[in-house]
C-alpha atoms as a printed R data frame, in Angstrom:
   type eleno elety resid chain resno       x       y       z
1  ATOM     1    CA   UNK     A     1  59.822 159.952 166.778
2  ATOM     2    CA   UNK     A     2  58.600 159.044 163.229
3  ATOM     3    CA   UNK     A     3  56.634 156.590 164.198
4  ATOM     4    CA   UNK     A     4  54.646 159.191 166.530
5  ATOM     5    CA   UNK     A     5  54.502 161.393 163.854
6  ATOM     6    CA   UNK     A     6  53.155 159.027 161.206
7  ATOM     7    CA   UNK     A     7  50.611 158.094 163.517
8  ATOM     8    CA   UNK     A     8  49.734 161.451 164.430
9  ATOM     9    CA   UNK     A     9  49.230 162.147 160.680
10 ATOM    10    CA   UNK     A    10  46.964 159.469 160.238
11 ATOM    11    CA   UNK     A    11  44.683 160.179 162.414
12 ATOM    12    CA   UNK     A    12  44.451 164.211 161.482
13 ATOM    13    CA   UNK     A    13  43.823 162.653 158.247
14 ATOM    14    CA   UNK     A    14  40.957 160.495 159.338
15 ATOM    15    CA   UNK     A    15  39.129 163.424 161.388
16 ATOM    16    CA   UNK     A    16  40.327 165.835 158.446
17 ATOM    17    CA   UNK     A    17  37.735 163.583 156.199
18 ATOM    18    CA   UNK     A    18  35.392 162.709 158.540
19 ATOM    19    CA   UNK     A    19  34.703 166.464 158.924
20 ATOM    20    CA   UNK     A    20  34.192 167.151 155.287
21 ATOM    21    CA   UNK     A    21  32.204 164.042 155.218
22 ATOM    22    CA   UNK     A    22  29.960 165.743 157.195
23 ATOM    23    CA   UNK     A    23  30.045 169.048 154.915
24 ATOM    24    CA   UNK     A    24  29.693 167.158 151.973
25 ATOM    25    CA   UNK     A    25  28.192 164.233 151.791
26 ATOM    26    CA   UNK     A    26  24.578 165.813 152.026
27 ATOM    27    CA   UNK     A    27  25.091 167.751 148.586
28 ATOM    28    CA   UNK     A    28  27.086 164.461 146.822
29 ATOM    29    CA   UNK     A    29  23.637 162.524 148.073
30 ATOM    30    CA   UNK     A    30  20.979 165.429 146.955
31 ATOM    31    CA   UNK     A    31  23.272 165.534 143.188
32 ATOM    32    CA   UNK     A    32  23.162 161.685 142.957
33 ATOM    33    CA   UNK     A    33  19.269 161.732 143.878
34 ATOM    34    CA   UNK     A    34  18.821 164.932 141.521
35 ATOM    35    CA   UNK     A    35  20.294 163.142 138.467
36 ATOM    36    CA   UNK     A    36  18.995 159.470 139.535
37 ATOM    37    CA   UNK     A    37  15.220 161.056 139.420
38 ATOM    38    CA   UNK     A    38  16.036 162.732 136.034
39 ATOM    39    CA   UNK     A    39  17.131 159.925 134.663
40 ATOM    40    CA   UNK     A    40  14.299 157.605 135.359
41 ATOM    41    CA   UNK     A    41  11.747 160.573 134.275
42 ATOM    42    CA   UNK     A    42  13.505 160.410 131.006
43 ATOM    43    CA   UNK     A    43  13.045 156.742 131.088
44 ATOM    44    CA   UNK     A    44   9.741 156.538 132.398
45 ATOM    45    CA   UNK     A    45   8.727 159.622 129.518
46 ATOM    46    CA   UNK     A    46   9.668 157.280 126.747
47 ATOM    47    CA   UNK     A    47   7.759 154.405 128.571
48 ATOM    48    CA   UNK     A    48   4.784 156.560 129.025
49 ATOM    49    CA   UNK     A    49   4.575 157.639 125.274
50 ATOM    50    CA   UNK     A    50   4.468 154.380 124.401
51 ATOM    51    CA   UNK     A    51   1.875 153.025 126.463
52 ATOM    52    CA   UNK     A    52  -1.404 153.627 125.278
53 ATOM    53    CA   UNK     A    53  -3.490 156.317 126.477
54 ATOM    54    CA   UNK     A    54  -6.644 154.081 128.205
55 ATOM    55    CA   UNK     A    55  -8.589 156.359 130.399
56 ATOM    56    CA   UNK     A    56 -10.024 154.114 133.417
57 ATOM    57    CA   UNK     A    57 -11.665 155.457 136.211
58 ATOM    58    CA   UNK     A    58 -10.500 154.206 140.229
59 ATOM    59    CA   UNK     A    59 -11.691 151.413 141.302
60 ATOM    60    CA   UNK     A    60 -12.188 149.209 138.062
61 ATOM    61    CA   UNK     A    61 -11.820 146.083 137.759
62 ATOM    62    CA   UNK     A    62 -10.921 144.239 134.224
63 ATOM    63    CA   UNK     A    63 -10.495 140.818 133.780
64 ATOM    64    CA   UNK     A    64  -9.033 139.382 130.674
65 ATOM    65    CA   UNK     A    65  -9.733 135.873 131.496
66 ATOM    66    CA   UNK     A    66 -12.033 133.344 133.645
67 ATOM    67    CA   UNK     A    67  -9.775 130.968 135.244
68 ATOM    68    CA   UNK     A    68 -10.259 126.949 134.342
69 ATOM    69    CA   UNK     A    69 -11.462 125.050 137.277
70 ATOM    70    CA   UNK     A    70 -10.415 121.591 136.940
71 ATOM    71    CA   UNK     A    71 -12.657 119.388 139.417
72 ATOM    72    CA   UNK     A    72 -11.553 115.652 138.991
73 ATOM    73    CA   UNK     A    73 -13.389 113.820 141.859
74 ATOM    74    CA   UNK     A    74 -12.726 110.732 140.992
75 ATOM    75    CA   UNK     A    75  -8.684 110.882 142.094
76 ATOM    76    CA   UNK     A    76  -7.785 106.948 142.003
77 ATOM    77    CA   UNK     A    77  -4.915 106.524 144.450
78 ATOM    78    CA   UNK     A    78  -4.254 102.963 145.019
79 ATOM    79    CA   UNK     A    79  -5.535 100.054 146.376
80 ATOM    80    CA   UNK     A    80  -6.039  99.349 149.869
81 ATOM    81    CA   UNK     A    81  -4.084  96.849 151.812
82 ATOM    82    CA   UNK     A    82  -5.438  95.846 154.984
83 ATOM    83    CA   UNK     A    83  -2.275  93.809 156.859
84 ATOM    84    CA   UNK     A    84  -2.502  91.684 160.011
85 ATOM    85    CA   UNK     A    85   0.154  90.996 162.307
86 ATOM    86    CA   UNK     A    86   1.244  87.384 162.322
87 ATOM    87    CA   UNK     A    87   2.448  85.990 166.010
């Protein structure tokens, strides 16, 4: 009989907290997301302040530097070896 009864607790337990799962893991979600997103706008705030203020318009292009092609044509890779079978 205990053993029914333990197992009969266990699972009341397990549907007991599946059911507030349900009820509240939306809100624990939404708080965590709430305080997440505040914390990276205080974050991203002192970033932003920092940064200085360059006003661009869309679409620009800026490029700091020309890239270095290096053309070398005259790649020496070895000699050439022509072999012939020997019967």
């Amino acid at each position: 009989m205990g053993l029914l009864k333990t197992v009969l607790v266990i699972v009341l337990v397990y549907y007991l907290l599946k059911i507030l799962g349900r009820w509240f893991a939306p809100k624990l979600f939404s708080y965590a997301a709430r305080k997440t997103e505040a914390h990276f706008r205080e974050r991203y705030g002192q970033f932003h302040e920092q940064a200085p203020q360059e006003e661009e318009q869309l679409g620009d292009i800026i490029i700091d530097k020309k890239p270095t092609k290096k053309t070398n044509t005259s790649k020496k890779v070895g000699e050439y070896i022509d072999f012939e079978e020997i019967e």
